[in-house]
N, C-alpha and C positions, 0 to 999 in steps of 0.2 A: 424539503421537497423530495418524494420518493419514500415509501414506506412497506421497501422489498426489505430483505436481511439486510444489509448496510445499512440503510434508513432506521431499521428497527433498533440496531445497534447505535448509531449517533443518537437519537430520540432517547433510548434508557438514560445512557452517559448526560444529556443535556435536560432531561426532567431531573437526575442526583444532583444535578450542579447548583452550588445558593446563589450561582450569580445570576442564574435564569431565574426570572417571577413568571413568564408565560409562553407555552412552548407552542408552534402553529403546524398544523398536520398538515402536509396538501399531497394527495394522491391523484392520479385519474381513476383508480379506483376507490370511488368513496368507502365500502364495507368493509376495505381493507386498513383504511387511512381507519376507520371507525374504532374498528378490532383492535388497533395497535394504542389508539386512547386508552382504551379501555383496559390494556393488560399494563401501560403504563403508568395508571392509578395508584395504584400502592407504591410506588418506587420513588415517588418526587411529593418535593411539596408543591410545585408552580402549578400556575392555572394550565390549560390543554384543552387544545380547542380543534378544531374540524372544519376545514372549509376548501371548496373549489373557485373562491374567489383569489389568483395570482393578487392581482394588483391590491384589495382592502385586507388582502394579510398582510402585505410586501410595506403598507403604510405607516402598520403599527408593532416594526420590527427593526430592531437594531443591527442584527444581521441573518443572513439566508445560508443554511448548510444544504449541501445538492450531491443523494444520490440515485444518480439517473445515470443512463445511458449517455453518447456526448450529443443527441440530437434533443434530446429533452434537456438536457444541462447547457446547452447551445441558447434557447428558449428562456431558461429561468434566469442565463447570465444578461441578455435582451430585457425581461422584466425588473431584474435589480439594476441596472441600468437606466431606465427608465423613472425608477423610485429614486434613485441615488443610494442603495444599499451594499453594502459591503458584501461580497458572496464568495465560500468557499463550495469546494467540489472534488470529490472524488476520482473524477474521470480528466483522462490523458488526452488533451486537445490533439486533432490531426493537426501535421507538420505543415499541411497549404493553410491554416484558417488561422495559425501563431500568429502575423500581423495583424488580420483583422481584428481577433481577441483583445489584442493590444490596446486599439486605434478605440474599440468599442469604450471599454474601461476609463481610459485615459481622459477620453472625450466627455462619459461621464462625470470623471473625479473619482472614481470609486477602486478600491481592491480587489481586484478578483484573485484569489490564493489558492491555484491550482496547478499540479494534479495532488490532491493532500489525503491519502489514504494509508495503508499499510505501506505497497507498491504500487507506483510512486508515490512517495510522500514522505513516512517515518521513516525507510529505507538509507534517503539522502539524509535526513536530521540526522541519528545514530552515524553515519558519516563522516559526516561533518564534525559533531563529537568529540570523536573520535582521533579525528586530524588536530583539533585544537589541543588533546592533549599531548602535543609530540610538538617541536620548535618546527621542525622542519619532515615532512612526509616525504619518503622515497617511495614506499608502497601501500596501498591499500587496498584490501580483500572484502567484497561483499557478499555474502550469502545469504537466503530468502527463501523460504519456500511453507506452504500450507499443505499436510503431510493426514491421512486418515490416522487416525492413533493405531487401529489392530489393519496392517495392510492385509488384503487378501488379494489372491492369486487373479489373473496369470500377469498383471503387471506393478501390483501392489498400488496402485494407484484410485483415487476415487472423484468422481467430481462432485464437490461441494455446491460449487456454483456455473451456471452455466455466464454465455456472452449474449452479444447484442444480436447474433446467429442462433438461431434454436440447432442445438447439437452438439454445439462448440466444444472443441476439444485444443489444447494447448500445445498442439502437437505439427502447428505448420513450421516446413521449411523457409529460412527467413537469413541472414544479417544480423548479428546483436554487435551490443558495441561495448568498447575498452578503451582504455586512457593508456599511452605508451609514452613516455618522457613530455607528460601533460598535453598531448592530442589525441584525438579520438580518432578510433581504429574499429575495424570490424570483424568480425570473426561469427564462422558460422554456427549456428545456434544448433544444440547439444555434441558443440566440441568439448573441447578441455578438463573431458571426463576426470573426475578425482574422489576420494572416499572422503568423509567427514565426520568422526567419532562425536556424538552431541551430549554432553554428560545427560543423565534422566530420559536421554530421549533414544539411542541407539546408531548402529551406521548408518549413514546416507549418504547419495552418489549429489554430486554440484557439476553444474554443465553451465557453460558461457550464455546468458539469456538475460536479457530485460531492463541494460541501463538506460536511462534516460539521456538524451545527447548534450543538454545542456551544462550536467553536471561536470565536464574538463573547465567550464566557465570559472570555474568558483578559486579563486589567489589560492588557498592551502594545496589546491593538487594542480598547479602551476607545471612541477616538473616532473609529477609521482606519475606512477602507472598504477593502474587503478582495473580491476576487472569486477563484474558480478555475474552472478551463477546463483540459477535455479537448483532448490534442494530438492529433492524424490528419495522416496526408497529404492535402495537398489536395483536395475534392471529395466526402470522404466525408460533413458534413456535411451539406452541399449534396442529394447523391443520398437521402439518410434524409430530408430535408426536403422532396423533393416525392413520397417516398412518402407521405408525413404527409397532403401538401395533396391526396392523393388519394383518403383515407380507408382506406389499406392496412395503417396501424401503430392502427387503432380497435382496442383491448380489448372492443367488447361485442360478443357475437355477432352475425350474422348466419344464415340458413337458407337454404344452397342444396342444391336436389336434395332436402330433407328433411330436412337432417342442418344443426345445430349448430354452426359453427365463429368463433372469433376471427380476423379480419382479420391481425391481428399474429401469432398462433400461426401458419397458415398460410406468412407471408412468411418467417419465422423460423426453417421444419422445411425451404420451398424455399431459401432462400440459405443455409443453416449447410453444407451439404453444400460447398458448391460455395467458399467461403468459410477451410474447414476448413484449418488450417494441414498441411503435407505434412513428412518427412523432411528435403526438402529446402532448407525455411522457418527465417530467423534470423530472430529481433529487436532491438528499440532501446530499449530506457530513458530516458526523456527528464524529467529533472526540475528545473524552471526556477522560484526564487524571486525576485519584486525588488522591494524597500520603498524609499518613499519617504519622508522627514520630514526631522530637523533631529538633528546631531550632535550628540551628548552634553556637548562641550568646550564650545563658543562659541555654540550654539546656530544655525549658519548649516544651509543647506538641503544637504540631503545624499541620496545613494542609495546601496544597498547590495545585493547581488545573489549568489545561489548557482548553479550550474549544475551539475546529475550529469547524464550520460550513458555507459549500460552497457550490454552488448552478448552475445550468445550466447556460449557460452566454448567453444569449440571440443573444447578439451582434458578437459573433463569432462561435454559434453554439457549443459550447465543454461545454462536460458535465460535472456535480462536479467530475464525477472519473474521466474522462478524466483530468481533472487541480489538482486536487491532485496526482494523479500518474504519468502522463507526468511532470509536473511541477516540481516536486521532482528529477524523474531519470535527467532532463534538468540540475538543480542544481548541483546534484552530479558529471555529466558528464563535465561540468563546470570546477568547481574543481579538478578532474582528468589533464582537459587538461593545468590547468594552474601548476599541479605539485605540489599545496599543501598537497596531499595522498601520502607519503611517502615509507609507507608499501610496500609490496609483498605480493603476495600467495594468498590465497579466504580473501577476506575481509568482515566480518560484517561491516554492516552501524554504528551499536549504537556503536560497539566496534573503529573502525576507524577514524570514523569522533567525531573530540574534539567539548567543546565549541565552540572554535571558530567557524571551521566549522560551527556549527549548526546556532550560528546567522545569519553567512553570508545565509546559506538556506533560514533562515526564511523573512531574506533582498529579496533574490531572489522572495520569494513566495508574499513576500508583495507587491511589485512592480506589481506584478500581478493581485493584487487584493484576493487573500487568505487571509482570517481573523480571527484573533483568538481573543482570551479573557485569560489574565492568574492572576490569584488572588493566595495572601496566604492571611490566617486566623490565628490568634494565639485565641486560644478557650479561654485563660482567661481573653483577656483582654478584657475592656469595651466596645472601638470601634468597628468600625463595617471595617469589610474585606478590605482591599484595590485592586483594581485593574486596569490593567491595558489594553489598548485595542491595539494591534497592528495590522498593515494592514492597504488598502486605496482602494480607487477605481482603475481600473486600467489605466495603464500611457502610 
């Protein structure tokens, strides 16, 4: 459901897949639900089909992948629901409507496994990981961020993709949150400025933004502190930071000339334009996990670290968020329909899906050409890092 760039991207992933036989389009725009059959033809062998009937798709389907908005993924969770269908989803429920989501699910019997995207979603998996390979986590570093491949001036930044606001730019002042001896803390979003050398990829600034509150939940980060931080190319930060100090990104009205306007709505309808990614515009992926604590054997001090970095695919036109994020929910949705998610009621991804699960993802993603790097280090010993590279071209 949904057959914008994320859609288009789960939908490729889930036509290659041999455990799909039939894959169900549903748009509110039928030409476009059409168009996207029709370029996913050559990619899959399953049947692919087309229709604006929710409920006689919802019938003759194992499970529902949803990328929508959260008011149309509000809607498709109410129809699967209704069908008794397992449904994953890309989108980040608001924090008043968590019980209700719950209560929805529960009452059904059904799984709803969301927010399962890049961010949130693979973010927390890679996390998670990450913790299991250390006995005990003291710290854990997340980084994240969808990067133009050639930045151009004057903030190197591009937008790829816009929000559920026509204009949206990433750039409100807000609250982000951090784990501090396993509680969640807050800190202001684009503090804790720091540079990030990305092998392949170059420097990049990380700023405190985007974790999800639930993840201090989870026993491996009990006692760790834990932070995540948006990647950018340098300066972009920076430049959003003395809009701030000038009072340009303020939310509350103002009245010039007569007329009503938000300081940040304004900045946000001027720079999106200009900002707007072109034909011409690739991206970058950049997905950077690394714990700190003590190895499981002996107990001595250890680190342990993941790195994805994914990139425009030339050959099928889908962008690095487009195959990190379709490609994940395609997985998850997967799994749902073959009935290894068990649970009920609102699902977290990191809390739901086990190891196992996760390998089979990272199987899924590899196939696709998603690649990662994952190394430990034990700091005393003589050797040098071991690691390991998994991922391939794709098949």
């Amino acid at each position: 459901m949904g057959c914008g760039q994320m859609g288009r991207g789960a939908a490729y992933a889930l036509a290659r897949d041999p455990r799909v036989s039939c894959l169900t389009l549903i748009d509110r725009d039928g030409g476009r639900a059409d168009g996207l059959a029709r370029w996913l033809e050559p990619h899959g062998d399953c049947r692919i089909l087309v229709t604006d009937d929710v409920a006689d798709a919802l019938a003759d389907s194992d499970a529902v992948a949803v990328a929508l908005p959260w008011a149309g993924t509000r809607s498709a969770i109410d129809a699967a629901a209704a069908a008794g269908i397992p449904i994953a989803s890309i989108t980040r429920p608001p924090a008043a409507q968590l019980s209700e989501l719950d209560a929805v699910a529960t009452a059904a019997g059904i799984p709803v496994l969301l927010p399962i995207g890049l961010e949130p979603g693979l973010t927390e998996l890679f996390a998670l990981d990450v913790a299991r390979g250390l006995g005990e986590v003291a710290a854990l570093e997340i980084r994240c961020g969808g990067i133009p491949a050639t930045p151009r001036p004057p903030w190197g930044y591009t937008a790829f993709f816009g929000g559920e606001q026509a204009n949206h730019l990433p750039i409100a002042q807000r609250r982000s949150l951090a784990i501090k001896d396993g509680r969640t803390v807050s800190q202001l979003r684009f503090s804790g400025l720091e540079t990030r050398d990305v092998p392949g990829v170059g420097r990049l600034e990380g700023y405190h933004d985007g974790m999800v509150p639930w993840l201090a939940r989870h026993p491996a980060l009990a006692a760790a502190d834990c932070t995540q931080k948006t990647l950018r190319w340098p300066g972009f930060a920076g430049a959003v930071t003395e809009l701030a100090d000038l009072g340009l990104l303020d939310e509350t009205p103002v009245v010039v000339d007569g007329v009503s306007v938000s300081p940040l709505r304004v900045v946000e309808n001027v720079l999106a334009p200009r900002l707007r990614a072109g034909s011409e515009d690739e991206d970058i992926v950049v997905l950077e996990v690394t714990g700190h604590g003590r190895a499981d054997t002996d107990g001595r001090a250890a680190t342990a670290s993941a790195l994805l970095v994914d990139r425009f695919d030339r050959s099928t036109g889908l962008s690095a968020m487009t195959r990190t994020t379709g490609f994940t929910l395609a997985s998850a949705t997967a799994m749902l329909a073959e009935g290894t998610v068990s649970a009920t009621g609102w699902l977290r991804p990191h809390e739901a899906l086990s190891a196992t699960h996760f390998t089979r993802m990272k199987a899924d993603l590899a196939a696709l050409g998603v690649r990662w790097t994952t190394t430990a280090e034990d700091p005393a010993a003589a050797s040098p890092p071991s690691s390991v590279t998994t991922g391939g071209t794709p098949a």
